[in-house]
C-alpha positions as CSV (number, residue, x, y, z in Angstrom):
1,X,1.3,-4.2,15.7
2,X,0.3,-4.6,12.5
3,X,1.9,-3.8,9.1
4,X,1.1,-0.3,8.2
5,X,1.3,-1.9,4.8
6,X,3.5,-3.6,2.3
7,X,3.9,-1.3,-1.0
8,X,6.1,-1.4,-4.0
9,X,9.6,-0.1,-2.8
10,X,10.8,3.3,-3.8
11,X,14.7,5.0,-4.4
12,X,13.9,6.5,-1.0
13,X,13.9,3.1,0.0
14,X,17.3,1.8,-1.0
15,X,19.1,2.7,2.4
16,X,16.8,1.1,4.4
17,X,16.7,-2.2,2.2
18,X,20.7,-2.5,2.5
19,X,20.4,-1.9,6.1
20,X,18.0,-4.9,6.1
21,X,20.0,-7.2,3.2
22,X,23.3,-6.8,5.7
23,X,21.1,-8.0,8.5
24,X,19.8,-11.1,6.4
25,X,23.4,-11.5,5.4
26,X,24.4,-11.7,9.5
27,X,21.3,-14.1,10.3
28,X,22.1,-16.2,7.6
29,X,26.1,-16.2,9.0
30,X,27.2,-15.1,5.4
31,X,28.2,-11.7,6.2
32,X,31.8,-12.0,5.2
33,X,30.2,-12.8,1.2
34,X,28.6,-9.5,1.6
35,X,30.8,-7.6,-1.5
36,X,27.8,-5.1,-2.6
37,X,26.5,-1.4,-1.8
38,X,23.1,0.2,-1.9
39,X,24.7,2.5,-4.8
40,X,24.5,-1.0,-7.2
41,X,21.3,-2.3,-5.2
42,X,19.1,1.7,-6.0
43,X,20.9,0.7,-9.6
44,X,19.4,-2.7,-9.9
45,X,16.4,-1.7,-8.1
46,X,15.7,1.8,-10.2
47,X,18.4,2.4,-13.3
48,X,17.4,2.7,-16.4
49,X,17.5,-1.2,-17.1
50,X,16.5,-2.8,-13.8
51,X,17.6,-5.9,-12.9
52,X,15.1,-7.2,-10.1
53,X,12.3,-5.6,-8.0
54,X,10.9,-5.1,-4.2
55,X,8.5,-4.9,-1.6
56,X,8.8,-2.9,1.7
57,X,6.9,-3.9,4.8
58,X,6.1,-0.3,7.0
59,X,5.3,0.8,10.5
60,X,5.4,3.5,11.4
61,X,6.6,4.8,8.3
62,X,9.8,3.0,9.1
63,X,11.3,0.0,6.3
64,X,11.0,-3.1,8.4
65,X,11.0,-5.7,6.8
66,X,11.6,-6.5,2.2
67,X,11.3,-9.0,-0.3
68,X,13.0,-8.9,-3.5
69,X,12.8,-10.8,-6.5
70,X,13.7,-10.9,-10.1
71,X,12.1,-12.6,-13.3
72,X,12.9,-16.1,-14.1
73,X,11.2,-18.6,-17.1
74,X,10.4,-21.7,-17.3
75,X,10.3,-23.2,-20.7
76,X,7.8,-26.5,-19.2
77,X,5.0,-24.0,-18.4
78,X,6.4,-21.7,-21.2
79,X,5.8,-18.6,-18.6
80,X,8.2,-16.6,-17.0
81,X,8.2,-16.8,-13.2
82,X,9.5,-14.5,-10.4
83,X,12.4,-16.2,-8.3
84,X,12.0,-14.8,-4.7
85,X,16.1,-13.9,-3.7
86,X,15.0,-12.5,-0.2
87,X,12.3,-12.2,2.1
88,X,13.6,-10.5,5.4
89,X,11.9,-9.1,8.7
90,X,14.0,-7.6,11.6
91,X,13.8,-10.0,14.7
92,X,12.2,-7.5,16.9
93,X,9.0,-7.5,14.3
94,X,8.3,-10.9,13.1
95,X,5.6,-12.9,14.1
96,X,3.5,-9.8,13.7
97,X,2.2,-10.6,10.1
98,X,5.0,-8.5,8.0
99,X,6.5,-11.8,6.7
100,X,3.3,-13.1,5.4
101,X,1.9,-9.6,3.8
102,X,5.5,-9.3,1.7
103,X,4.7,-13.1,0.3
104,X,1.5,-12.9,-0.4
105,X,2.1,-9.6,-2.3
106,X,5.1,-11.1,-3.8
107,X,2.8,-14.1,-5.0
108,X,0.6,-11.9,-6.1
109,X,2.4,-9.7,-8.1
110,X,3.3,-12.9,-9.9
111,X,-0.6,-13.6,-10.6
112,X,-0.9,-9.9,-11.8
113,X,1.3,-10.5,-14.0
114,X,0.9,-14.4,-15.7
115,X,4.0,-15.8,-13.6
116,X,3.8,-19.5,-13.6
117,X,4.8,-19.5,-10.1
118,X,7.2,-18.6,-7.7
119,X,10.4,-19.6,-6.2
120,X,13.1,-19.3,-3.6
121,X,15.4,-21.1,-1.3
122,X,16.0,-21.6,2.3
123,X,19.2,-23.0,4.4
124,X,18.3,-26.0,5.5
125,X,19.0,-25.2,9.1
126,X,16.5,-22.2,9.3
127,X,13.6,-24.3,10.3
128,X,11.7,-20.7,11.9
129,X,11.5,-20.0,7.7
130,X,10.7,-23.4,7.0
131,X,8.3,-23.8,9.2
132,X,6.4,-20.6,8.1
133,X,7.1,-21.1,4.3
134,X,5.3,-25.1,4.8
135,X,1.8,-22.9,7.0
136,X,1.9,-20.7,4.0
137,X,1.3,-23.7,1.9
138,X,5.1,-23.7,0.4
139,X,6.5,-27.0,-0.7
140,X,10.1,-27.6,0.2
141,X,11.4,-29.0,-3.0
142,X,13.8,-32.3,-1.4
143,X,14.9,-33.7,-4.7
144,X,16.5,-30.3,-6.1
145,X,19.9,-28.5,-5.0
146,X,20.4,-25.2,-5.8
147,X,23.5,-25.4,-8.0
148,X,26.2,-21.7,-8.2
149,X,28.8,-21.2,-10.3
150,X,30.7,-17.6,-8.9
151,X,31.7,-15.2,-11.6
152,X,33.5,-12.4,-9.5
């Protein structure tokens, strides 16, 4: 089946996007670094100073797959730029176009608005996202590592 469509995300939408984020977070085998709630995550998402934004992928009415992403800048390009944190469909409904209607409306979102481009990562063992990131015309960026210092 096909998406029903990808739209903006709404609060009514919060539950169903931390159901998907602790899924991600069990793919990706980092689910014991999951330390969040969808409480903070509808706060981020829809409080009165946001913090990031996101995309739902429907059928059937039902939240099945998100991306979300938050504003970055790049002082080269002097533009700002939307860094891509997650893009996420449940196993039982990929390969059925959800993954590539949530990046292209990510991308363009990011035209919409004058972004200079965007980003994200991907775990170098996940070659099922690498592989689809490279046919969407991604480059996978060898000379940079992603660098984290923790706060909390």
């Amino acid at each position: 089946m096909k998406p029903d469509g990808v739209a903006d995300a709404e609060p009514s939408d919060v539950e169903a996007i931390w159901r998907l984020i602790r899924e991600l977070a069990d793919y990706e085998r980092l689910s014991h670094t999951v330390i969040g709630s969808a409480g903070l995550l509808g706060e981020h998402l829809f409080g009165p100073d946001p913090k990031c934004r996101s995309w739902v992928a429907r059928l059937g009415g039902e939240v099945v797959g998100y991306a979300l992403g938050f504003t970055t800048y790049s002082t080269f390009r002097t533009q700002p730029g939307l860094w891509m944190e997650d893009l996420y469909v449940s196993p039982a409904h990929r390969g059925k176009g959800f993954g590539k209607a949530l990046l292209l409306r990510v991308i363009e979102f990011a035209r919409e608005n004058g972004y200079g481009r965007v980003e994200w990562a991907v775990l170098d063992w996940n070659q099922p996202s690498i592989r689809f990131y490279e046919a969407m015309g991604a480059a996978i960026m060898h000379d940079w590592k992603t660098c984290r210092v923790e706060l909390s």
